[in-house]
N, C-alpha and C positions, 0 to 999 in steps of 0.2 A: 376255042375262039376267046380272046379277049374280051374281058365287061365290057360294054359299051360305053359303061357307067364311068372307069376306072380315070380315066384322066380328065373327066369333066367335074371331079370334087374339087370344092372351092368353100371357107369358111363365108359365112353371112357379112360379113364386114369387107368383103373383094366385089360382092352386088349389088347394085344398084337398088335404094332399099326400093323404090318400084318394083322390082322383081325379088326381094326377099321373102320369097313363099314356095313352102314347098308343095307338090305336085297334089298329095290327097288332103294339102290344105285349102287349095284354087275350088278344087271339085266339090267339096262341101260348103266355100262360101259361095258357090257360086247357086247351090242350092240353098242356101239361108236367101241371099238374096233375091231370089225366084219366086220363092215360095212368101218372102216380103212383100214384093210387086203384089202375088196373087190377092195376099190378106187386106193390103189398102185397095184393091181393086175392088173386092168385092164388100168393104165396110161403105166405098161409094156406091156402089149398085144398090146395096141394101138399107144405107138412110130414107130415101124416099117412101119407106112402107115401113119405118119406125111409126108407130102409133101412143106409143107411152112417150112422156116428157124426159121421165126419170132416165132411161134407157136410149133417149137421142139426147142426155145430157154426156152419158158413157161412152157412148158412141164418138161423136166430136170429141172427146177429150183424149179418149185412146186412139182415134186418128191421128191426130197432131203429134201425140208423142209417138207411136208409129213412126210417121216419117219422117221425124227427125233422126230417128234412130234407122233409119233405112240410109239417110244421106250420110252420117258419121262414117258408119259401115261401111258402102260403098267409097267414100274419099279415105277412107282409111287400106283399103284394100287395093285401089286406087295408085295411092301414093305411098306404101309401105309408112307411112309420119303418121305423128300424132292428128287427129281428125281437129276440124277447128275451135270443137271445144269436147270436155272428158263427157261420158256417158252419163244422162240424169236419172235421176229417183223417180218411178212411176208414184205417186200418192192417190189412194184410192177414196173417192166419196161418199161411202156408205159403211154404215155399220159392220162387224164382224161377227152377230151374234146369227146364228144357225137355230134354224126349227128343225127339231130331229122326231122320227115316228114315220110310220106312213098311215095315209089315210086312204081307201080305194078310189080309183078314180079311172076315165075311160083309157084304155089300152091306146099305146103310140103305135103309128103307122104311116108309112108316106103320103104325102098328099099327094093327090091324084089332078092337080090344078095351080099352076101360081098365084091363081085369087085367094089360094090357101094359107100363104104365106101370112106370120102374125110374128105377135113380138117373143114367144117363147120359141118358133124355130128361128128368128133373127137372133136371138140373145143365144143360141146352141151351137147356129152359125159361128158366130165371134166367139165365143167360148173354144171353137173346135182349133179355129187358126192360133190360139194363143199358146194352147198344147204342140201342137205342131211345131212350128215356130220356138218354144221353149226345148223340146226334145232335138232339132237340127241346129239349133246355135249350139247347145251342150256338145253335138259329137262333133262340129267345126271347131268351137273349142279347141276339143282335146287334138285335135289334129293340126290344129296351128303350128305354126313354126316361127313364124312372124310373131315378137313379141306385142307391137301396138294393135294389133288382127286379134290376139288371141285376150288382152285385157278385156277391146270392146267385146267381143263376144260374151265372155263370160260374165261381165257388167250385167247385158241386156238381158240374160238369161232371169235373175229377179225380177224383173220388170215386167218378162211376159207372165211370171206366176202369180205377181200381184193383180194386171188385169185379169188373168183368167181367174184369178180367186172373185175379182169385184163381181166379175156375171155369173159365177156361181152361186156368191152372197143374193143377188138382184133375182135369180130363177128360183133359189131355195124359199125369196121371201114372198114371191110372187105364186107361188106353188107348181111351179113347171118342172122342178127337181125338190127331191124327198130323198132327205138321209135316213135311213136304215141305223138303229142301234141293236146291239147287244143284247140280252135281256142281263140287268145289275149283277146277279151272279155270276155269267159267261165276264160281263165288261171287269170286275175286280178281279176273277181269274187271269186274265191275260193282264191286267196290270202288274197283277203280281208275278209273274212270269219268270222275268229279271230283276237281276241285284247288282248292285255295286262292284266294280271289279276290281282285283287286289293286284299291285304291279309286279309280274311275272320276277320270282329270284334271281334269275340272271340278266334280268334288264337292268341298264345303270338308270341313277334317278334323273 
């Protein structure tokens, strides 16, 4: 039996760029974008039981860029075109300096109650969608076929590491997450690990 496939090949330039996407490119933005919906749906559910300032300052600020970045995508995906304007720079408002060590403290466990709900499982909450979201724009990415599809993605791909980096800084400082170090001998052993590498003889320069 003949491809199914065989006489329906056609270069990107014969389609209409509305439909310049190929087939496990749709499938995966159509999962970025799902899974987009979810993350601002539930950043609104869970403002109203923000309790810190600092943390409903984060919150509204990663919404908004959020959905900007949800509507780009979407009109870009849309319209195979350039979205109405290029992909922005998340800027985060807090420090970058980490407290490392652990100190003991009482064991995590689900809560058994939504009166339970506080601002280090809301900040774990937004913390989880950013990973999320960082890991399924990456593999839409790479599956894009569509070149203005496959820019934004990969654009927005820093932006969700920069948020999630802010509410790791914000849990780290608040003590809801503990970095774990090395002890100084293990930590310069693994630094020293690796060395500088020399360019293979038969490679040209």
């Amino acid at each position: 039996m003949e491809n199914q496939f065989t006489n329906q090949q056609q270069t990107s330039e014969n389609i209409p760029m509305s439909m310049n996407h190929g087939a496990h490119e749709v499938m995966d933005v159509h999962e970025v974008l799902s899974a987009s919906i979810g993350a601002l749906n539930m950043f609104v559910m869970l403002r109203p039981h923000v309790q810190d300032p600092e943390l409903l300052n984060i919150l509204d600020r990663q919404y908004a860029f959020m959905l900007d970045e949800y509507n780009i995508t979407a009109e870009c995906f849309k319209t195979g075109q350039d979205p109405s304007h290029p992909t922005r720079k998340y800027c985060m408002q807090i420090g970058n300096d980490s407290k490392y060590g652990l100190t003991p403290s009482e064991p995590k466990k689900p809560i058994t109650s939504a009166n339970e709900i506080d601002d280090s499982i809301i900040s774990g909450f937004m913390l989880s969608q950013h990973k999320a979201l960082a890991t399924g724009k990456t593999a839409a990415a790479l599956e894009a076929t569509n070149p203005v599809v496959r820019r934004v993605l990969q654009d927005s791909v820093p932006n969700c590491i920069e948020m999630a980096y802010e509410l790791s800084l914000y849990q780290n400082k608040k003590g809801y997450y503990q970095v774990p170090q090395l002890s100084p001998q293990d930590m310069q052993t693994m630094l020293n690990m690796y060395g500088q590498a020399d360019r293979a003889k038969d490679m040209p320069n």
